[in-house]
Every structure is written in structure tokens, then in C-alpha cells.
N, C-alpha and C positions, 0 to 999 in steps of 0.2 A: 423560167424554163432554161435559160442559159444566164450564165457568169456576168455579160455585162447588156445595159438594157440597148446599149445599138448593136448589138450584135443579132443578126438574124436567124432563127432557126430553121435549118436546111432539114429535112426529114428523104433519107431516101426510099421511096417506096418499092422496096423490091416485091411484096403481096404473096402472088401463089406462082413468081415467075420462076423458080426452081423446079416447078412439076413434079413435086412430092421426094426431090432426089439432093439426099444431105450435100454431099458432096458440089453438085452444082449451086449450091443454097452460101455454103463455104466459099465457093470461085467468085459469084457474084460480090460478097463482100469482099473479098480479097481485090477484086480489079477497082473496090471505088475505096478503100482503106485507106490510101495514104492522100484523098482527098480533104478539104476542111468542108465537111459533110459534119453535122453534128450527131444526124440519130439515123439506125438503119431500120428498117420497119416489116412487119410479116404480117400474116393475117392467121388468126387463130379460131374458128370453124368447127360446132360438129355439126355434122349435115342436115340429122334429122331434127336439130331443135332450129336450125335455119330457115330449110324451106319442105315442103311434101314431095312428095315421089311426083308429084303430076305438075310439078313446079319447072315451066316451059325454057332453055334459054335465052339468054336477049340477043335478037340480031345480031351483034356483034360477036356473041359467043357462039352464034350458029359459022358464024364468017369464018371464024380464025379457029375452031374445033370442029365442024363438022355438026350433024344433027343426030347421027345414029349412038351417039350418047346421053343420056339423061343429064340432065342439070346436075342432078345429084349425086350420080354417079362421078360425074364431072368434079366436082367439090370433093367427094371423099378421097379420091385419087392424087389430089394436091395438098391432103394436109398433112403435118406431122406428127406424129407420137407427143404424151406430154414430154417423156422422156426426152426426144430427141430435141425439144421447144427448148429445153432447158442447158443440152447440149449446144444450140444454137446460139443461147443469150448468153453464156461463158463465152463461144467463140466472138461475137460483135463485141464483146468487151475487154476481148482481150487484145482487140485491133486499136482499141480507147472509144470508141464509139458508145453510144446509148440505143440500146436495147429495145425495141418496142414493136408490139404487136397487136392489132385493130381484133379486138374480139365483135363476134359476132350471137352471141346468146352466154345467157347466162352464166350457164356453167364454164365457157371461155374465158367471161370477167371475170369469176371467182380462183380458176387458174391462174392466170396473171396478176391478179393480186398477192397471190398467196407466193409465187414464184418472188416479188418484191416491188413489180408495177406498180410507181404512182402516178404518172401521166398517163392518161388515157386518150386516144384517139376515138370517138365517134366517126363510125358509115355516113355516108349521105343518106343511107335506105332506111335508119333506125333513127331520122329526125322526129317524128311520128308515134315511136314506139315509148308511150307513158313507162311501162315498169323499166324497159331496161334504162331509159333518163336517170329514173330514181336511182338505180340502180349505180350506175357509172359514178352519181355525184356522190354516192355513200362511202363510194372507194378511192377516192381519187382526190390527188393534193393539185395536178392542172387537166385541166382537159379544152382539147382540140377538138371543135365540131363542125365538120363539114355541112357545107349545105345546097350541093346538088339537088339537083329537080323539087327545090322550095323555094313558096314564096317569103317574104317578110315578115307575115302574121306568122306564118309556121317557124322562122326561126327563132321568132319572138315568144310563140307557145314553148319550144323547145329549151329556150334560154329560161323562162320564167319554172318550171318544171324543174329542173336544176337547181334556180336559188333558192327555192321553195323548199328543198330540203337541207339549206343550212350552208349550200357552199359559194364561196366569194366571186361574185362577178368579174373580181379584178384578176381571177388565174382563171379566165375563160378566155379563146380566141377562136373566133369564128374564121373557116376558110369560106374563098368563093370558091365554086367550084359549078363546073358544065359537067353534068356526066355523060359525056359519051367516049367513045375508046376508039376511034381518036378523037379528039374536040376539035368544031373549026373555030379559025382564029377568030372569026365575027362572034362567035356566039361567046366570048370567053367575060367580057360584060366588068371590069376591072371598075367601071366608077360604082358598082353594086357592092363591091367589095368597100370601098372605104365610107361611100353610104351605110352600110349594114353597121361600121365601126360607130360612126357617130350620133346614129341613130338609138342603137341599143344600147350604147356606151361599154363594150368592147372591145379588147385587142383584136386584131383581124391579120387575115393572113391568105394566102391563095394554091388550091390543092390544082396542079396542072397536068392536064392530059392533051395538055397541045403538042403539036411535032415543033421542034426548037427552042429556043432560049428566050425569045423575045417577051412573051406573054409575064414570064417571068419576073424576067427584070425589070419589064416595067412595074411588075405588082410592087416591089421593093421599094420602086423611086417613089410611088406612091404611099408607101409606110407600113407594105406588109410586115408583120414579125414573125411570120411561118410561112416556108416554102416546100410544099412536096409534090416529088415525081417522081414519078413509074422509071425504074431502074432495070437494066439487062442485061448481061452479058454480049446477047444476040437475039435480034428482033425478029430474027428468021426462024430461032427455036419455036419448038408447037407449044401452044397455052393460048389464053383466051386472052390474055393483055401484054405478050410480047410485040403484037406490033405497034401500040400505042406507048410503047417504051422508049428509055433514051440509053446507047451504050454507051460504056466507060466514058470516052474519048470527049461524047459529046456532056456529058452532064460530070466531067470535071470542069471543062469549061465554063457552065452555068456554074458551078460552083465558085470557081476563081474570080467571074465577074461579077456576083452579088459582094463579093466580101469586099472588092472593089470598088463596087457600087457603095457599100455602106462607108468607106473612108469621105467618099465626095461627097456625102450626102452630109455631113460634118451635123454641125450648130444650127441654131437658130438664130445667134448671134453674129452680127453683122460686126467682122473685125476686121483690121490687118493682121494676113497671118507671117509666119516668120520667113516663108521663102518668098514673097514679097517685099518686103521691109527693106529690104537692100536698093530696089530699084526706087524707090520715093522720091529720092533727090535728085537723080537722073529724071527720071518722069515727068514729074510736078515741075512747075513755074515758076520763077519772083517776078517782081516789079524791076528791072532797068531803065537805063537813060537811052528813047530813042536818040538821042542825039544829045551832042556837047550843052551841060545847063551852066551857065554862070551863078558863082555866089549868088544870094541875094534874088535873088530869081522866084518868081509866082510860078511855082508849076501847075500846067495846062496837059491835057488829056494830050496832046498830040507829042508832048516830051516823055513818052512813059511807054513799055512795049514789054509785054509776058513772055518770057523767055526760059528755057532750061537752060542750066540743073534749077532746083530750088534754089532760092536767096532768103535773106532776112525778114522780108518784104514781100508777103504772098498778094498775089491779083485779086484776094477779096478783100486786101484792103483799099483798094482802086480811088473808092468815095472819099478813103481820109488822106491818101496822098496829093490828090489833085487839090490844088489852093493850096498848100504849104509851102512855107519859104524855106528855100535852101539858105543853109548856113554855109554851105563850102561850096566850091563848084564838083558837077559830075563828068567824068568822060562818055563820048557814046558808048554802049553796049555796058556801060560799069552798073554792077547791082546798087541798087535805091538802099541805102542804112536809113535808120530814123535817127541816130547819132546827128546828118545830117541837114536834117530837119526841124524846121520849129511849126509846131502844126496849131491848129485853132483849137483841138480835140484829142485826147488822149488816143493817141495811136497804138499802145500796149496791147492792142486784142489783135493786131497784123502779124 
């Protein structure tokens, strides 16, 4: 899903935080554009293949909307024109961003397919849902699937539903995710997350509705390769997920610190690297003459003291120095040479 495989993929979830209004939909990409965000993200919805007229909102969307709107109502009012979906994805890509939009029924995926979508985002709410599984994997060259308010067995149903119809486990990545709007930090559960990886043998990755960056960053140190959040202009605006939103200011800096995060998080290779390498000599030890040795001399543990810079003469060869005879005399503090020595045992490995 991106160019190199440490590289993390940032998804900004802006959803339905436009409120049905191009223009604000344009601002919000505009204020996170010239961050290194990889993909900008919407949500694409028709209402009636979604949910029913009688279809209640959740707590949180009675919280931050009010009640005297239907759910549905609610939904119709925040989505766009195909037209304009399309006007939208020219604009995120002309920022250099990728393009992407969470369909929610069928006829949404067959839009977004057809517009040119090959990644696909799965809902958390559509873990469950057998045809549209099939469905998504029919279309789709990667797919990201959330898996709020499931267990294991369920993401395990939803994963095998998937390959079942012929597509690679290896372009699957599972997020963890809390659904609530906002999520508390206790419940956010990050070791589920790399369990779920290794368990179903999946990339994995963590969709966040916490307030801050921390939840985050940590999921990356852990080995997420997908990071999304709820993006805003202003958390003050009216919609059902701008307060569980992050603005610009703050989620350029989650941004800057994951890609940060990913330089430290380096190899698995245990090396010297190069802006070290300099101090080695300086740092490290030889072997020295505590004190003045005469030619000829049995050297004893008590003539011998580890000292910086390095010498010729490292302290792990301690065992093959001690008992060798000097051939020449040493001064105090002067480095131990093996030139100087005639030992009972090849010294060559000091």
C-alpha cells in the first residue's frame, strides 16, 4: 500500500466532517496537504441501503447533533453527489495525496470501484456483514478492516470470508479499533492489536478515536502499518464526529512524529551505525601498563589497567596477556603492543 515497506501508512479520516459542504470538505484537505499524511479519506453512503427510517442514533450522535433529527436524516445531509465524490478525488490528488472513501452498501462499492478505487476500507459495523465481505474482496487489490465492537472469532470469520473468495491474505491489514467517539485511553487495548497480527497472520494496524497522539504512537512502536484519524478543521463545528476529531495543528504533529518514529525504529540488525563509529576509540578500552614493567618480566594482573582511547590491546584479551613475557620494557600508562610480548598462546584474536 505504500512505496517502502517501513514506511507507515497515515490515513486521514476526515468521514462526514464537511457536513455535506464542498467547500469546507476542500479547507479541511487544504489545512492537512502539505503534511506527510499518505491518504485523505470520506465516507460514501446512501442512506436507504444503510439503515431504516426507524434506525435510532448512537449516544454519541444524539450528544453532538441533537435528537430531533432522525439518523437518517442525519446521513442524507452529510453526503455527496457522485458528481461531486469525483470532484473531491481530482481535488486530494491534486494535493499528491491518495484518495479514499469507506463505502458503506453496495452500490457505494460499485461506485468507487468504477471511479478507480483499489483499496478498500472496511467499517467496523460491516465486520458481520457476509455479502458485502464478498463483495469488497471481489473488488479490491488491498483492503483495511477495522474491527471495533469484535471479538476474535468475528475477525477471524470476517478474514476467512475474504480469502474464501480468492483474495491474498498478504494485502489484508486488520486495525484495532475502540468504537466510541471519543474512545478512553484504557479501553484503546494496543496489545489486541499485535495479537490479532500474529495470530491470524496479518499486517495490522490501529484506527484511533482517542483525544491525542500518544495511543498512536505507541501503536507504530509496536509495528502498526496503518494509522487513521478523525481529522477537522474545528472540533467546535456541528456533525456527529467533530468532537472526537483532531485539528490541523495537532495531527500534523502526529504526523511528523510517526515518520520519526519510523527512522528509530530502524533494523533488526544489531550494528554499529555511522554516527557512532567515530566515538569507538575514544569510548572503548586497551590494555596499559599500570605501572613501569621491566624487560623480561611475567606479567601479573596487577601490571595491567583498561584505559581510553582504544589501544592494540583490548581488555578481552586480559586472560592471554597476563603470564606473557615482556620482550622490551613498558612505561606506566604506555599501551600494551603484542610486538612486545612473547605469550604461551596465539594472541591474534586481542
Amino acid at each position: 500500500m505504500t512505496d517502502s515497506a517501513d514506511r507507515v501508512l497515515i490515513i486521514a479520516e476526515v468521514g462526514v466532517n464537511h457536513n455535506g459542504d464542498m467547500a469546507l470538505a476542500k479547507k479541511i484537505v487544504d489545512a492537512i496537504a502539505t503534511t506527510d499524511v499518505d491518504v485523505i479519506k470520506f465516507q460514501t453512503a446512501v442512506p436507504e441501503l444503510l439503515m431504516s427510517v426507524s434506525t435510532p442514533k448512537a449516544e454519541y450522535q444524539k450528544a453532538t447533533t441533537g435528537e430531533a433529527q432522525s439518523a437518517i436524516e442525519m446521513i442524507a445531509e452529510l453526503q455527496f453527489t457522485a458528481d461531486q465524490f469525483i470532484e473531491l478525488k481530482a481535488y486530494v490528488e491534486s494535493v499528491g495525496k491518495v484518495f479514499l472513501s469507506t463505502a458503506f452498501d453496495h452500490l457505494s462499492l460499485a461506485f468507487l470501484s468504477d471511479i478507480g478505487l483499489r483499496l478498500f476500507k472496511i467499517p467496523s459495523g460491516e465486520i458481520t456483514n457476509l455479502p458485502y465481505l464478498r463483495d469488497v474482496a471481489r473488488r479490491a487489490d488491498d483492503i483495511i478492516l477495522s474491527t471495533g465492537m469484535s471479538q476474535l472469532s468475528e475477525v477471524d470469520a470476517a478474514l476467512s470470508a475474504i480469502v474464501s473468495e480468492g483474495f491474498p491474505r498478504e494485502r489484508i491489514t486488520v486495525l484495532q479499533c475502540n468504537t466510541a467517539y471519543p474512545s478512553p485511553i484504557s479501553d484503546t487495548n494496543l496489545r489486541a492489536m499485535v495479537n490479532m497480527g500474529r495470530t491470524l497472520e496479518v499486517m495490522y494496524g490501529y484506527s484511533d478515536h482517542t483525544e491525542g497522539i500518544s495511543a498512536s504512537v505507541a501503536a507504530v512502536a509496536l509495528g502498526a502499518r496503518v494509522i487513521e484519524k478523525h481529522v477537522t478543521t474545528d472540533r467546535n463545528l456541528p456533525g456527529p464526529d467533530q468532537h472526537a476529531s483532531m485539528e490541523p495543528a495537532d495531527f500534523a504533529l502526529l504526523v511528523s512524529t510517526i515518520r520519526e518514529i519510523e527512522q528509530a525504529l530502524g533494523s533488526p540488525d544489531k550494528r554499529v551505525s555511522e554516527s557512532e563509529r567515530i566515538n569507538i576509540p575514544i569510548a572503548r578500552r586497551g590494555l596499559y601498563a599500570a605501572r613501569d614493567i621491566a624487560a623480561g618480566s611475567v606479567i601479573s594482573e596487577d601490571d595491567l589497567v583498561a584505559l581510553r582511547p582504544e589501544a592494540e590491546v583490548s581488555p578481552m584479551a586480559f586472560d592471554v596477556v597476563v603470564g606473557a613475557t615482556t620482550s622490551r620494557s613498558f612505561d606506566r600508562h604506555e599501551a600494551i603492543s603484542l610486538s612486545g610480548l612473547v605469550v604461551a598462546n596465539d594472541a591474534s584474536s586481542a
